[in-house]
N, CA, C and O atoms as CSV, one atom per row, in Angstrom:
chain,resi,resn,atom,element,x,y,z
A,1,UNK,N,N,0.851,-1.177,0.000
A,1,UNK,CA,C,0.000,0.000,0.000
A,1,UNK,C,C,0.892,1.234,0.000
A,1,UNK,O,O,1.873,1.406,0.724
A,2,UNK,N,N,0.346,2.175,-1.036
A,2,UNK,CA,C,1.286,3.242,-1.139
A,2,UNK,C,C,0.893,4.759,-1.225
A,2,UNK,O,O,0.578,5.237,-2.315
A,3,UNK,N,N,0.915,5.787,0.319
A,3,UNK,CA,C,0.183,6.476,0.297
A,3,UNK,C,C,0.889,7.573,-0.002
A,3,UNK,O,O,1.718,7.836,0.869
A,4,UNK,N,N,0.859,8.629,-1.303
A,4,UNK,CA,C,1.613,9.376,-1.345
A,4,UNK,C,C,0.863,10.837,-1.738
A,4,UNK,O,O,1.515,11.801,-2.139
A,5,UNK,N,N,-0.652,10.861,-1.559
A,5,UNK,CA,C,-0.876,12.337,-1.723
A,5,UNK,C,C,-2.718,12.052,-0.907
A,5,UNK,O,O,-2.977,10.915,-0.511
A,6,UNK,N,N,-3.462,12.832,-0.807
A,6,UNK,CA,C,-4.838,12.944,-0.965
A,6,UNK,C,C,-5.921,12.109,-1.207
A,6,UNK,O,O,-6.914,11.790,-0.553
A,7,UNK,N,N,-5.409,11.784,-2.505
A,7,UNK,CA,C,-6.302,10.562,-3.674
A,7,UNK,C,C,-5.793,9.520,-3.425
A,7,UNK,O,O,-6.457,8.595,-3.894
A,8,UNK,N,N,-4.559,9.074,-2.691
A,8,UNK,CA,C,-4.488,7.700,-2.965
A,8,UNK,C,C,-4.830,7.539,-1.263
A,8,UNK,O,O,-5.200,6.419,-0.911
A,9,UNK,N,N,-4.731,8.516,-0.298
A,9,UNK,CA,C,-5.384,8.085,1.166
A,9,UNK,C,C,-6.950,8.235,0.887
A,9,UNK,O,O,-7.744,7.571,1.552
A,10,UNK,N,N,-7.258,8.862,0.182
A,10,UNK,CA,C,-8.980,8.558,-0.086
A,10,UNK,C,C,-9.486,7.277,-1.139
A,10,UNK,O,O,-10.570,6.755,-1.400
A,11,UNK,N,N,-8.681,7.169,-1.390
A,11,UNK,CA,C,-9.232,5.566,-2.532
A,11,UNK,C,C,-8.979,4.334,-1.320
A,11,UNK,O,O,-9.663,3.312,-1.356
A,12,UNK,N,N,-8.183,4.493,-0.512
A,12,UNK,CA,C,-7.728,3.647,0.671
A,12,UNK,C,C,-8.834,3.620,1.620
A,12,UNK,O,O,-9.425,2.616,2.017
A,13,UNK,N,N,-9.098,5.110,2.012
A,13,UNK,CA,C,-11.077,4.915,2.662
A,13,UNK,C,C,-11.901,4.615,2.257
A,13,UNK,O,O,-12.767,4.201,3.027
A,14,UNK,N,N,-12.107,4.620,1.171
A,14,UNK,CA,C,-13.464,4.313,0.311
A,14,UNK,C,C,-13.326,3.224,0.242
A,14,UNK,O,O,-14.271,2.703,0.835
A,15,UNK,N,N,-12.646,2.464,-0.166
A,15,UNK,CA,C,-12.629,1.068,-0.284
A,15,UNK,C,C,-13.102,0.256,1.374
A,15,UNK,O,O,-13.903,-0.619,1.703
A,16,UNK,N,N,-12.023,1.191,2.146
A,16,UNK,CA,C,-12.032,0.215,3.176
A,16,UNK,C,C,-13.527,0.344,4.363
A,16,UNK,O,O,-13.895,-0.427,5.249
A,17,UNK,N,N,-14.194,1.881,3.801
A,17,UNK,CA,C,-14.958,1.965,4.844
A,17,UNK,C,C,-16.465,2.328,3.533
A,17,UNK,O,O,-17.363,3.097,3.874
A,18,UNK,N,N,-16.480,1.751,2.342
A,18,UNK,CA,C,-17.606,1.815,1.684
A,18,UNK,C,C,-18.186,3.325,1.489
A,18,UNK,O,O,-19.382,3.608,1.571
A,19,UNK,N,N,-17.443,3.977,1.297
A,19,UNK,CA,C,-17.457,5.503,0.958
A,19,UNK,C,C,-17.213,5.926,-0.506
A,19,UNK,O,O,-16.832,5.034,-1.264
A,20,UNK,N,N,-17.329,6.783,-0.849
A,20,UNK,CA,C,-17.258,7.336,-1.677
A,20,UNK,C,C,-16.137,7.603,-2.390
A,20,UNK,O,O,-15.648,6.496,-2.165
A,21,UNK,N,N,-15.321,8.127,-3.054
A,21,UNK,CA,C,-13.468,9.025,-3.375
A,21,UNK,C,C,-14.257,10.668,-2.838
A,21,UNK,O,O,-13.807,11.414,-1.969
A,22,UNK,N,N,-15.249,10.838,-3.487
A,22,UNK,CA,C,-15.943,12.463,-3.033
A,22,UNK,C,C,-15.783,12.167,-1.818
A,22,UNK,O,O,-14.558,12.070,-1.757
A,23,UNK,N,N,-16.402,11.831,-0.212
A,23,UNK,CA,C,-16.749,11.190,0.681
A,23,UNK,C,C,-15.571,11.354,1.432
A,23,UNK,O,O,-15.340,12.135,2.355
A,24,UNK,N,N,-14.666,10.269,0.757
A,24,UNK,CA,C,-13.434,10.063,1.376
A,24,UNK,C,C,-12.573,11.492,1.991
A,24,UNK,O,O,-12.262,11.844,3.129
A,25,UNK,N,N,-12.283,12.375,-0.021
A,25,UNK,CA,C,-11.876,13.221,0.295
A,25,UNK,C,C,-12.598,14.447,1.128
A,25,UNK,O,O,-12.138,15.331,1.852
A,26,UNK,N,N,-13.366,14.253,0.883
A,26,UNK,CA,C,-14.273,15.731,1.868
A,26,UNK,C,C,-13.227,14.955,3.613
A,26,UNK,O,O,-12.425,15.523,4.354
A,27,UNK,N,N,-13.554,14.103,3.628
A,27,UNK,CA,C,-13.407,13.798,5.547
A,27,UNK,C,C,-11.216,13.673,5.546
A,27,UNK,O,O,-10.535,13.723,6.570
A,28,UNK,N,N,-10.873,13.577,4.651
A,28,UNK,CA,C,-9.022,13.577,4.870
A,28,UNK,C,C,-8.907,15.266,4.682
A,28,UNK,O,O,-8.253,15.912,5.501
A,29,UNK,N,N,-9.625,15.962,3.489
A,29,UNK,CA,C,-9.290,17.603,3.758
A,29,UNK,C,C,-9.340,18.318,5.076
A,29,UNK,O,O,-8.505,19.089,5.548
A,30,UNK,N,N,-10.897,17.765,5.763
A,30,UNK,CA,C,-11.144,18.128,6.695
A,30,UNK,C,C,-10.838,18.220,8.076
A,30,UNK,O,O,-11.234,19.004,8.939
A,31,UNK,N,N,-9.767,16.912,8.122
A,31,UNK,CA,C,-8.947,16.884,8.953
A,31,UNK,C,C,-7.930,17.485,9.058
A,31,UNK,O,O,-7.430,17.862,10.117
A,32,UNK,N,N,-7.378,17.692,7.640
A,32,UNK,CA,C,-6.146,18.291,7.691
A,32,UNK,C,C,-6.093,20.032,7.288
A,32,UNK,O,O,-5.134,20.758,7.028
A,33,UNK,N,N,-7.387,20.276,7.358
A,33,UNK,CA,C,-7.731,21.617,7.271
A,33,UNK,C,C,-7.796,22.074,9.190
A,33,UNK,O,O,-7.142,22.965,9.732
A,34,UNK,N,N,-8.677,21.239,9.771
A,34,UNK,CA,C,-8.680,21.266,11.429
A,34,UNK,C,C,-7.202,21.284,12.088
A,34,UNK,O,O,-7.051,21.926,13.128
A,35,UNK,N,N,-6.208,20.660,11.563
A,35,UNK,CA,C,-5.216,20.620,12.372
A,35,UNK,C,C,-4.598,21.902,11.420
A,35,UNK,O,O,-3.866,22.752,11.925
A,36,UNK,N,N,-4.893,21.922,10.334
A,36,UNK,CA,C,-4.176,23.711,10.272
A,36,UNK,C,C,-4.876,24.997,11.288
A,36,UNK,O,O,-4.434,25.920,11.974
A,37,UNK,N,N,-5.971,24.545,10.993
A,37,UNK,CA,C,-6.556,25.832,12.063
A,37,UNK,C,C,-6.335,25.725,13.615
A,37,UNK,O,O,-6.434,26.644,14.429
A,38,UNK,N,N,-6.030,24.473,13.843
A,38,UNK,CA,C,-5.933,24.789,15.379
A,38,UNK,C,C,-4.092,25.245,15.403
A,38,UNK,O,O,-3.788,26.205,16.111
A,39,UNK,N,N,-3.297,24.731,14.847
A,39,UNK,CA,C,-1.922,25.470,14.682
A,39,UNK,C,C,-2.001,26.658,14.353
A,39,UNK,O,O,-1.319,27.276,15.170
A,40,UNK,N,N,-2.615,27.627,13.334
A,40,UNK,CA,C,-2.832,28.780,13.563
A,40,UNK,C,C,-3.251,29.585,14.421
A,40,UNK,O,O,-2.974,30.774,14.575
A,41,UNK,N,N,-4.169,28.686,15.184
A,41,UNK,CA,C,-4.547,29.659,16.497
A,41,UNK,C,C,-3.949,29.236,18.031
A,41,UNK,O,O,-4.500,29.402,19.119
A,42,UNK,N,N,-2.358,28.508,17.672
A,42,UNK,CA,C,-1.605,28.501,18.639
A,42,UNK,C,C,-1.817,27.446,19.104
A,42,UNK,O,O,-1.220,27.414,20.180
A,43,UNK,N,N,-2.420,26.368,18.899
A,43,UNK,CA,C,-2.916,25.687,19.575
A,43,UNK,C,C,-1.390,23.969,19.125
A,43,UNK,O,O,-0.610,23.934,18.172
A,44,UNK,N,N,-1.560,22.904,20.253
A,44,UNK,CA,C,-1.074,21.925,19.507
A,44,UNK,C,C,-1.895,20.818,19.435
A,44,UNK,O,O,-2.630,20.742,20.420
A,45,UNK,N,N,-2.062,19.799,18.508
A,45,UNK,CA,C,-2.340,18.672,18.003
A,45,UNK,C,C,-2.081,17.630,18.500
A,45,UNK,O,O,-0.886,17.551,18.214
A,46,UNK,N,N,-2.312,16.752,19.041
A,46,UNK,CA,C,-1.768,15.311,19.577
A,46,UNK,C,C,-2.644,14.361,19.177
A,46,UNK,O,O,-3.787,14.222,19.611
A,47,UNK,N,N,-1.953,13.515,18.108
A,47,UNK,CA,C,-2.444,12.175,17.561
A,47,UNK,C,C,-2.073,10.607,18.238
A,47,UNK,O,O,-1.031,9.963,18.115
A,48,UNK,N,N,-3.243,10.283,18.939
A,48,UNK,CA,C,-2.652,9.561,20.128
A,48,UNK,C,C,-1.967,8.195,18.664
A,48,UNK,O,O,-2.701,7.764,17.775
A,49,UNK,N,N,-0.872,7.912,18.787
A,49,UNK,CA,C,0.465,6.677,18.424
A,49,UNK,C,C,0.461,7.154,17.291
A,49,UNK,O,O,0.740,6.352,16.400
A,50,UNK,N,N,0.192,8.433,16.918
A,50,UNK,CA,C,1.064,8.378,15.761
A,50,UNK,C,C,1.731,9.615,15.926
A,50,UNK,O,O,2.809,9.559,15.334
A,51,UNK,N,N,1.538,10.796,16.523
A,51,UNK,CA,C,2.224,11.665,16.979
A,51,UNK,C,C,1.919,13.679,17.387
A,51,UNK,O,O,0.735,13.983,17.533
A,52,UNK,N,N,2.699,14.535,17.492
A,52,UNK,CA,C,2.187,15.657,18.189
A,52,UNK,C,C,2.693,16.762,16.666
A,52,UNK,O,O,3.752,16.793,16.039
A,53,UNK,N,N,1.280,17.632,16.481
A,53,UNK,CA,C,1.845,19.176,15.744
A,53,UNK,C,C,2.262,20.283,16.204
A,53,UNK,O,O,1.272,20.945,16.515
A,54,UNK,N,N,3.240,20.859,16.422
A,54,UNK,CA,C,2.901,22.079,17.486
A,54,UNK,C,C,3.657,23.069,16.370
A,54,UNK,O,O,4.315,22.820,15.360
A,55,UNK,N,N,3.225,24.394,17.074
A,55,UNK,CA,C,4.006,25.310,16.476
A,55,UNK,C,C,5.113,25.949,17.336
A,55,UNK,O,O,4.959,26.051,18.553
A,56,UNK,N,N,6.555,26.506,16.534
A,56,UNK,CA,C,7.464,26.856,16.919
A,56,UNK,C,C,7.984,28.015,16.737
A,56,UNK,O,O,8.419,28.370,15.642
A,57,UNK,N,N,8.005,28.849,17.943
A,57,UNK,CA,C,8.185,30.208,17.226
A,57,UNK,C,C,9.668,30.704,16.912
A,57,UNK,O,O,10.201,29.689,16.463
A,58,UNK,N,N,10.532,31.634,16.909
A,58,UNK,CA,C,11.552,31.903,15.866
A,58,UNK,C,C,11.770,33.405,16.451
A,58,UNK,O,O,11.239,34.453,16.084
A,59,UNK,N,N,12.604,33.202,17.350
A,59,UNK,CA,C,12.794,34.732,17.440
A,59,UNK,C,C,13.612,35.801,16.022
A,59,UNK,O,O,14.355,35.204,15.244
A,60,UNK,N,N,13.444,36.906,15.883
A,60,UNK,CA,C,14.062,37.832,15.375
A,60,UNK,C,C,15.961,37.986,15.537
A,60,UNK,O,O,16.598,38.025,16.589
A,61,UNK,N,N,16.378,38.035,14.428
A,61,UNK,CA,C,17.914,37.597,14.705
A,61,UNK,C,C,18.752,38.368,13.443
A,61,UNK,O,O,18.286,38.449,12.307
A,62,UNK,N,N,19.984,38.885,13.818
A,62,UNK,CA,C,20.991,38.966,12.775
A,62,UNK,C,C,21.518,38.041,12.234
A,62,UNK,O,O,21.845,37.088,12.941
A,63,UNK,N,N,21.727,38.013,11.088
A,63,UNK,CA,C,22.377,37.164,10.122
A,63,UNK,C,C,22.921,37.958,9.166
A,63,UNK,O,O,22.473,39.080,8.933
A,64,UNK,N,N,24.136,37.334,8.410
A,64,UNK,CA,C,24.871,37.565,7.205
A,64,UNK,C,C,24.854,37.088,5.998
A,64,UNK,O,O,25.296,35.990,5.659
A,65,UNK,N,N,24.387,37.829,5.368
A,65,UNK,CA,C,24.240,37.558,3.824
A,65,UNK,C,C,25.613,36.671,3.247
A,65,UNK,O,O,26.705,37.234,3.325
A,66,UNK,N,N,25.545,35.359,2.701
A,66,UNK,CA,C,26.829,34.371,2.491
A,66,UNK,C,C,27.807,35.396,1.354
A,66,UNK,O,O,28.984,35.684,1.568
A,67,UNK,N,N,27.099,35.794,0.266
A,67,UNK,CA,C,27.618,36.729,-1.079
A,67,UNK,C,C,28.100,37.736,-0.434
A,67,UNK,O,O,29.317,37.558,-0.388
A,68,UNK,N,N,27.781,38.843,0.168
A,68,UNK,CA,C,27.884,39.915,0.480
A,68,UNK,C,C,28.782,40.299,1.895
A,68,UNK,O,O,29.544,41.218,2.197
A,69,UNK,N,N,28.215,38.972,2.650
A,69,UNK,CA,C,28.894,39.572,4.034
A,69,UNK,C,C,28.458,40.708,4.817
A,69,UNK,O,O,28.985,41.357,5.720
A,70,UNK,N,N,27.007,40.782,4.033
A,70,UNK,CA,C,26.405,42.094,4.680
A,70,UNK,C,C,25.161,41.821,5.808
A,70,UNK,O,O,24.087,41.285,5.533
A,71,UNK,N,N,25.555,42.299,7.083
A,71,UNK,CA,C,24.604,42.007,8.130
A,71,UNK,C,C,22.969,42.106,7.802
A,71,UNK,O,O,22.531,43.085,7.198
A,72,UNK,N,N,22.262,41.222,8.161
A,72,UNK,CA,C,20.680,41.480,7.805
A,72,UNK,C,C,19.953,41.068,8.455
A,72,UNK,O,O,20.224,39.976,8.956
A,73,UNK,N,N,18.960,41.564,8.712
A,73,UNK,CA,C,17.739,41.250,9.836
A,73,UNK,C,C,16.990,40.332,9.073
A,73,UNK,O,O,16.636,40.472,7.902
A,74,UNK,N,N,16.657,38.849,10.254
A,74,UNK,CA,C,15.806,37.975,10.029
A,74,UNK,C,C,14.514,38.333,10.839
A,74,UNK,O,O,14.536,38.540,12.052
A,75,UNK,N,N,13.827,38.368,10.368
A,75,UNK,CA,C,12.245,38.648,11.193
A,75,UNK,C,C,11.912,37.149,11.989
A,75,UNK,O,O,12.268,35.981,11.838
A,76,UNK,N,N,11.174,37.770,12.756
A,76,UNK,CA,C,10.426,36.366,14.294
A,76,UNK,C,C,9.563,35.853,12.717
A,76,UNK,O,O,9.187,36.669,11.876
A,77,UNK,N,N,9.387,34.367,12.600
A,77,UNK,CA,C,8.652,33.751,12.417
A,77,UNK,C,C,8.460,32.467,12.836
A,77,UNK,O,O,9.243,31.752,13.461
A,78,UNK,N,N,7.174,32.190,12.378
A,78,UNK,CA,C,6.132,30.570,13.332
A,78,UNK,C,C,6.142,29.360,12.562
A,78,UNK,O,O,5.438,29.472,11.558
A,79,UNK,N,N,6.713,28.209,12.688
A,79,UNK,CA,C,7.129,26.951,11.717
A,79,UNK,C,C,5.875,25.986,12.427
A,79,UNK,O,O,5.528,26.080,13.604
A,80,UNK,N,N,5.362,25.158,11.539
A,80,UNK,CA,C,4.844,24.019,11.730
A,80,UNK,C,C,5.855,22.927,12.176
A,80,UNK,O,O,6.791,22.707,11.406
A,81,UNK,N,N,5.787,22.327,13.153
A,81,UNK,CA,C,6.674,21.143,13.828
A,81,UNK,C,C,5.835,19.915,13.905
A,81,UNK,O,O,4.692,19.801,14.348
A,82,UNK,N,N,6.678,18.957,13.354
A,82,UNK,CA,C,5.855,17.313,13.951
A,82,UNK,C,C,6.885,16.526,14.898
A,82,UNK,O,O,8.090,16.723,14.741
A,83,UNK,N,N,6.450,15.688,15.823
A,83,UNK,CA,C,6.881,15.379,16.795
A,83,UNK,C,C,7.090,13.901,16.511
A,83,UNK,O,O,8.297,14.141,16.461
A,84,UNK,N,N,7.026,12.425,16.249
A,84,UNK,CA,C,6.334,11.367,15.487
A,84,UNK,C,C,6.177,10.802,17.161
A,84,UNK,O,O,6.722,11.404,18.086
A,85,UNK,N,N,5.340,9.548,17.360
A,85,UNK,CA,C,5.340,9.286,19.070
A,85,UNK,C,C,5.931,7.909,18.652
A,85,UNK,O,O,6.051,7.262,17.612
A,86,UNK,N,N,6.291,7.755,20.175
A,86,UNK,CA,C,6.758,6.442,20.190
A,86,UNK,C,C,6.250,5.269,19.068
A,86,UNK,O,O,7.059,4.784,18.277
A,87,UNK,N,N,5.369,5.023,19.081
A,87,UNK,CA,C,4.735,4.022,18.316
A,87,UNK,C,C,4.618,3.932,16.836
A,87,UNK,O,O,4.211,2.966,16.191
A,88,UNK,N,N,5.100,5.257,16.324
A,88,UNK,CA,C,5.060,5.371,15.241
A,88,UNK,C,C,6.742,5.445,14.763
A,88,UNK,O,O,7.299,5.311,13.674
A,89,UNK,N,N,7.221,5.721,16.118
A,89,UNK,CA,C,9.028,5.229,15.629
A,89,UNK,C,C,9.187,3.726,15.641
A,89,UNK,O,O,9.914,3.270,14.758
A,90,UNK,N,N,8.712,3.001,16.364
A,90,UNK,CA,C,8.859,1.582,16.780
A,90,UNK,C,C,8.130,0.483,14.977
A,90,UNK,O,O,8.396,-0.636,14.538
A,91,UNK,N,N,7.326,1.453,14.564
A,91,UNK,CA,C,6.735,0.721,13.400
A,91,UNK,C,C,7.919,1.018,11.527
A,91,UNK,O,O,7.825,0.443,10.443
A,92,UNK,N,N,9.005,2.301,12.073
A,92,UNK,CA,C,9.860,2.684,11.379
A,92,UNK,C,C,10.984,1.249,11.057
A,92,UNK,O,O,11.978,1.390,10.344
């Protein structure tokens, strides 16, 4: 089994739970639309054995341009982080 985008985890539900590919995909977007919105609003995710989303924030920092050698401001920004849990390293 080979899951490598959207359509092939929704042909994998439909089959397995008598759904639809429409069906399927409406309920995999929707999940993965929910765990964007709760990371946007700061929030973290915990998928019990398979693992945690959180967000990471990034303070504001100097850095040097590699070409130039010229000092430059990096702005604070917020990264999506995955955590994988135990159980999902143990199946690696």
């Amino acid at each position: 089994m080979k899951v490598s985008n959207v359509q092939s985890m929704a042909e994998i539900l439909s089959e397995r739970h008598s759904l639809t590919k429409k069906e399927s995909t409406e309920i995999i977007t929707l999940i993965f639309d929910l765990i964007g919105e709760s990371l946007s609003e700061g929030n973290s995710v915990d998928i019990k054995k398979f693992g945690k989303f959180t967000v990471k924030e990034y303070q504001a920092r100097t850095g040097i341009n590699p070409k130039t050698l010229e000092s430059i401001e990096i702005p604070a920004r917020k990264s999506p982080v995955f955590k994988a849990s135990a159980a999902l390293k143990r199946k690696l």
